[in-house]
Residue frames as qw, qx, qy, qz and C-alpha x, y, z in Angstrom:
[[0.102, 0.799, -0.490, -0.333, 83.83, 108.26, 114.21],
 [0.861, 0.396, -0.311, -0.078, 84.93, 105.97, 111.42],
 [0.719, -0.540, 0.389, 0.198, 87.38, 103.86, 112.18],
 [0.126, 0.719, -0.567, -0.382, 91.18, 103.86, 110.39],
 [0.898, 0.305, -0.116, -0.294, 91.60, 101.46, 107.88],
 [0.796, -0.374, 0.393, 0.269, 94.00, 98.23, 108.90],
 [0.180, -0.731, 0.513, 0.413, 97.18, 98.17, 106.84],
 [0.381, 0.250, 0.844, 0.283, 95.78, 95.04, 104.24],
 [0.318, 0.808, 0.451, -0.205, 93.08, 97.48, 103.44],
 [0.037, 0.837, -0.280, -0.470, 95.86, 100.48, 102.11],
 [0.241, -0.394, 0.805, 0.372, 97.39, 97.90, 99.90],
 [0.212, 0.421, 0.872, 0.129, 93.52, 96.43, 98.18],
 [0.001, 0.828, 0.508, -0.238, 91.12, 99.34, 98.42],
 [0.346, 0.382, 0.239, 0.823, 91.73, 101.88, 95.40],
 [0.022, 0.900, 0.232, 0.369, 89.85, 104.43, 97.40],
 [0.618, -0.755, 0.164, 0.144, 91.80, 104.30, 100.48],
 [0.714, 0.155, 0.336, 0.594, 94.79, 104.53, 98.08],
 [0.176, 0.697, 0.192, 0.668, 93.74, 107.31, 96.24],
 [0.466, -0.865, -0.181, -0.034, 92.99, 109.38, 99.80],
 [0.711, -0.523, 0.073, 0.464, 96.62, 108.42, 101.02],
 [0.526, 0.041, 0.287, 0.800, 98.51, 109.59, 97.89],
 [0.045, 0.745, 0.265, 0.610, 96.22, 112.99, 97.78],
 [0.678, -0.692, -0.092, 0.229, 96.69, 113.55, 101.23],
 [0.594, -0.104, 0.255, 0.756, 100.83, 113.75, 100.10],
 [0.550, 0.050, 0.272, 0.788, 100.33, 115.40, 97.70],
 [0.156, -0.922, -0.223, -0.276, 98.50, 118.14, 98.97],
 [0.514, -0.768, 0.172, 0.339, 101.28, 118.52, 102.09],
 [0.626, 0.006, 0.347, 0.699, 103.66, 118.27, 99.44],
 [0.387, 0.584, 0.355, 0.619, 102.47, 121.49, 97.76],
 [0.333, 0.134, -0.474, 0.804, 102.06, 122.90, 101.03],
 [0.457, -0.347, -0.356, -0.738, 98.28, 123.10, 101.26],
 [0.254, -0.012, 0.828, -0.500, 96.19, 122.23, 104.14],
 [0.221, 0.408, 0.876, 0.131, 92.46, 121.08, 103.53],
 [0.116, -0.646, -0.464, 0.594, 91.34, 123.95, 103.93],
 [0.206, 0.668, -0.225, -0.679, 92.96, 125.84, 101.14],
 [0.143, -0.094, 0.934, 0.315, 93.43, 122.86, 99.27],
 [0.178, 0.415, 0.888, -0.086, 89.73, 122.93, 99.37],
 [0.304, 0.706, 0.388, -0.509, 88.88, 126.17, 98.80],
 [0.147, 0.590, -0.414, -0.677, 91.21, 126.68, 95.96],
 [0.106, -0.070, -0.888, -0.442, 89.62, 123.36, 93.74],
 [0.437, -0.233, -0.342, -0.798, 86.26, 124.82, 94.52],
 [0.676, -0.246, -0.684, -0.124, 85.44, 121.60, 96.95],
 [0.553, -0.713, 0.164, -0.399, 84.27, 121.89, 100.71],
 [0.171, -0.636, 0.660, -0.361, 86.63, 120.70, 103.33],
 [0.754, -0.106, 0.430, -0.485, 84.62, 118.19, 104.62],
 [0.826, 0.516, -0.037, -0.226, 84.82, 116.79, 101.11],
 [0.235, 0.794, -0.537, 0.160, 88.35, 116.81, 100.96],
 [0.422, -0.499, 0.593, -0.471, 88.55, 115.31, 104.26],
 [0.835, 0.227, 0.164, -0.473, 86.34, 112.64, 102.92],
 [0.615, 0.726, -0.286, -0.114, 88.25, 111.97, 100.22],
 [0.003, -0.724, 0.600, -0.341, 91.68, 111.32, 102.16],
 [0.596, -0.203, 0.592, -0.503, 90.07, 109.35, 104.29],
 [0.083, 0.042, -0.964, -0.249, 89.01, 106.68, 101.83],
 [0.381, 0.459, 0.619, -0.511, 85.02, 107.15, 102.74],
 [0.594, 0.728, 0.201, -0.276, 84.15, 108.61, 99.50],
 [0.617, 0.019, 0.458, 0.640, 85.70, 107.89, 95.69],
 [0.008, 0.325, -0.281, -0.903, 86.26, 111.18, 93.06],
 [0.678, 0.576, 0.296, -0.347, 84.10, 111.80, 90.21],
 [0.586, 0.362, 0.189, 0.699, 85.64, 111.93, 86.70],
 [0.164, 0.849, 0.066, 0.498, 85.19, 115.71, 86.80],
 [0.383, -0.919, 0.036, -0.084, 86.64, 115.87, 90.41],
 [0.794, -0.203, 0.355, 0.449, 89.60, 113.81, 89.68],
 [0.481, 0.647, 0.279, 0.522, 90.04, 116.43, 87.02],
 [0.206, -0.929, 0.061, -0.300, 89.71, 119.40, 89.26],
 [0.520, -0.821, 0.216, 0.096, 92.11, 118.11, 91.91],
 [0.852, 0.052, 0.192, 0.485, 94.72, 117.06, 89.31],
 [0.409, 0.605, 0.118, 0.673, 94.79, 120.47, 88.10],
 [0.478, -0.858, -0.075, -0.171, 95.13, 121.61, 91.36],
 [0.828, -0.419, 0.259, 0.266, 98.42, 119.43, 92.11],
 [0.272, 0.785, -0.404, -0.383, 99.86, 120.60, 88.82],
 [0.398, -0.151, 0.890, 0.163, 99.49, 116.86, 87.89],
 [0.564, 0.087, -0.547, -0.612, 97.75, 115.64, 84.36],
 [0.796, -0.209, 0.161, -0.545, 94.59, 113.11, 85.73],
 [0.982, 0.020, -0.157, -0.103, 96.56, 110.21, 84.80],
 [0.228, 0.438, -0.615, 0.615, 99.80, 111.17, 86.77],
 [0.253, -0.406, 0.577, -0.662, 97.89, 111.04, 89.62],
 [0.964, 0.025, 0.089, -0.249, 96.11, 107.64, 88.78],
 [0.642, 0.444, -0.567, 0.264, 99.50, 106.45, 88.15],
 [0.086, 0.326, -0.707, 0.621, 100.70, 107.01, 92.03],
 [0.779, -0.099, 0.467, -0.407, 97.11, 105.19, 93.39],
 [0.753, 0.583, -0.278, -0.126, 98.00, 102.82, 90.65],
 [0.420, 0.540, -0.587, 0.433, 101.66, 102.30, 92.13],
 [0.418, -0.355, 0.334, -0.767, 100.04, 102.29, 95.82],
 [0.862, 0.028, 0.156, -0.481, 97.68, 99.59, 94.91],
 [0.500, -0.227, 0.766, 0.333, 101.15, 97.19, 93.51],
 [0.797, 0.526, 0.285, -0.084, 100.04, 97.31, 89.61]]
C-alpha cells in the first residue's frame, strides 16, 4: 500500500493537490466514490486514484468531473491553483 504523502508534498505536488480539493468537493456534494464514480462514467478505483495523488486527470477527464461538481474546468483549477499558494 502506497504510502500518504508528508505535509511539504500537499503544498508542491499539483497532483496531490488536485486529489485533496476533489476529494472535498465530492463530500461536499454529498457523493461517495462510488457514485461519484459511477455518475462521471469513471471506475472507482479511478477515482480513488485520483484523490490519492497517484494518477493526474486528462483534459477530457478534468472536463467530465467538473461537470460533475457543477464547477466550469477552470473553477476547479482555480482551488488546486489556491492549494498549491499561486
Amino acid at each position: 500500500m502506497a504510502r500518504p504523502p508528508n505535509r511539504s508534498q500537499h503544498k508542491s505536488n499539483p497532483k496531490i493537490a488536485f486529489g485533496l480539493v476533489l476529494r472535498k468537493l465530492r463530500e461536499q456534494v454529498g457523493d461517495s466514490q462510488d457514485s461519484f464514480a459511477h455518475r462521471t462514467g469513471y471506475h472507482r478505483n479511478y477515482v480513488g486514484q485520483l484523490e490519492r495523488g497517484e494518477k493526474s486527470p486528462s483534459l477530457n477527464a478534468l472536463f467530465n468531473l467538473s461537470k460533475a461538481l457543477g464547477l466550469r474546468p477552470s473553477q476547479l483549477l482555480e482551488r488546486v491553483e489556491k492549494r498549491l499558494g499561486f
